[in-house]
C-alpha positions in Angstrom: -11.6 -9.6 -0.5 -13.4 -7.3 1.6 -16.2 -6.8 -0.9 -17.3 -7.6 -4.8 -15.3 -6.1 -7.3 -17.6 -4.3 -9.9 -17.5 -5.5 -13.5 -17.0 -2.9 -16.6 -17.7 -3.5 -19.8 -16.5 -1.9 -22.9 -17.5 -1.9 -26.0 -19.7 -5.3 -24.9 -16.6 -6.5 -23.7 -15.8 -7.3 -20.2 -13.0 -5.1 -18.6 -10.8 -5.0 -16.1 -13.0 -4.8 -12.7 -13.6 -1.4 -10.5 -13.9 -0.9 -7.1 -17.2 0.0 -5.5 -17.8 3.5 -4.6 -16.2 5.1 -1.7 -13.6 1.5 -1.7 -9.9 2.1 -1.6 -7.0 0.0 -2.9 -4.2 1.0 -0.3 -0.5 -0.1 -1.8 1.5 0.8 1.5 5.2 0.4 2.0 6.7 -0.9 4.8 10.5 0.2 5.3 10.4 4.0 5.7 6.6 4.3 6.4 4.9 1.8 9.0 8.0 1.3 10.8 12.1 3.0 10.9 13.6 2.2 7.1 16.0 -0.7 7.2 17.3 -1.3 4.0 17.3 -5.0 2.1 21.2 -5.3 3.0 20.5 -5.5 6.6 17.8 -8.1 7.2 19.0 -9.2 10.6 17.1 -6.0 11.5 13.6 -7.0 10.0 12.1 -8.7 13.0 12.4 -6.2 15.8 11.5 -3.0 13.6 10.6 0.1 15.7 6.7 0.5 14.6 5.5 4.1 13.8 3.1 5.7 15.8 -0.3 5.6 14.5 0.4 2.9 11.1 -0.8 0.2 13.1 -3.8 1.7 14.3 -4.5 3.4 10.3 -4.4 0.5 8.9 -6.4 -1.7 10.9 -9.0 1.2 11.0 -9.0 1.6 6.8 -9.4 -2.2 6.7 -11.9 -2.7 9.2 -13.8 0.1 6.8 -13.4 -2.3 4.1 -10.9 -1.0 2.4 -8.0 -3.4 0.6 -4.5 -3.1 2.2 -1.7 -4.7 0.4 1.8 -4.0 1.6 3.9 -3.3 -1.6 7.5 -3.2 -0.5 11.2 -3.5 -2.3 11.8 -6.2 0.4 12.4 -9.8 -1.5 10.8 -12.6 -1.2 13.6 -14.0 0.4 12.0 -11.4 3.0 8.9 -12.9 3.4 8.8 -14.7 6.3 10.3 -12.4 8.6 8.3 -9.6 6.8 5.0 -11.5 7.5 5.9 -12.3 10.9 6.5 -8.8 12.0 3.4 -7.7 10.5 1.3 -10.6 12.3 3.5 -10.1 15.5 2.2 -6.1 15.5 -1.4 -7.2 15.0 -1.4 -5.6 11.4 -4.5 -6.9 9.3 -4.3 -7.3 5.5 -5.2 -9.0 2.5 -1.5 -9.5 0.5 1.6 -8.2 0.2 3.8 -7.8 -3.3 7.5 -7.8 -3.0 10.7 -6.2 -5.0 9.2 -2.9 -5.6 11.8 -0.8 -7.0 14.0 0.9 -5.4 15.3 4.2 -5.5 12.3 6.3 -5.1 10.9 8.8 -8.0 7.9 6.9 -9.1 5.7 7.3 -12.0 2.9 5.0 -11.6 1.3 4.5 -15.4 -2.1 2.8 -15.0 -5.6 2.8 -16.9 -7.3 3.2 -13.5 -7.5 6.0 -10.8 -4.4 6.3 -9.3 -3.6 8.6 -6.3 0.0 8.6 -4.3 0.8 10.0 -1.2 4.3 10.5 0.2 4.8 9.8 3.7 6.5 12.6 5.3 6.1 11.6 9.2 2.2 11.6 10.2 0.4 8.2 9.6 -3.3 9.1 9.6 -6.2 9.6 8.0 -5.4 11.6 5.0 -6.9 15.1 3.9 -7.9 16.8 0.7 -5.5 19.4 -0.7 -5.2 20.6 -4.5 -1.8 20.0 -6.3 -0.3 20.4 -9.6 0.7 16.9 -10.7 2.0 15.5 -14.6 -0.4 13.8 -17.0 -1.0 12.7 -20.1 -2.2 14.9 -23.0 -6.2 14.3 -24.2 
């Protein structure tokens, strides 16, 4: 890992470990957002993937920053190989990848720890701040 995760305590117990300041955990998908959207019936298609412009060059830039990238996809481990060779084939630098997200889309993603999501819609860059309205648990 990129740098030392920071230990919490609560209580006087140890908890689960934060990030540093300014450190972000990417969880990117692959089908759909780095490259065109080929679904798990087709995996013939895997290997030769049309790249989108700009994902390759993101990436590398917000792990060269130190950031962690983890490619978290609804591909199956049965995907793996050809998954990991495309991404090494395209140059893309990373520290893991988690398969069978999923699918279907609509996700509510119920953590104890910060969690921002952003839907790609087309542009792969560096994000920006914007205010939205978005659910939550009650205090």
């Amino acid at each position: 890992m990129s740098a030392p995760l920071k230990d919490l305590f609560e209580n006087g117990k140890k908890a689960s470990p934060g990030l540093p300041e300014g450190m972000k955990n990417y969880l990117i998908d692959i089908d759909g957002t780095i490259c065109e959207d080929i679904p798990n019936e087709e995996p013939e298609r895997m290997a030769d993937a049309a790249i989108y412009p700009d994902a390759l060059e993101t990436c590398n830039r917000w792990f060269d920053q130190g950031h962690i990238i983890t490619f978290f996809t609804s591909r199956t481990e049965e995907h793996r190989t050809v998954t990991e060779a495309w991404l090494n084939k395209h140059g893309f630098k990373y520290h893991g990848i988690v398969f069978g997200k999923p699918r279907g889309g609509n996700y509510h993603w119920i953590d104890n720890h910060v969690v921002r999501s952003t839907r790609y819609v087309g542009t792969f860059n560096d994000m920006v701040e914007k205010e939205v309205k978005i659910q939550v648990f009650p205090s």
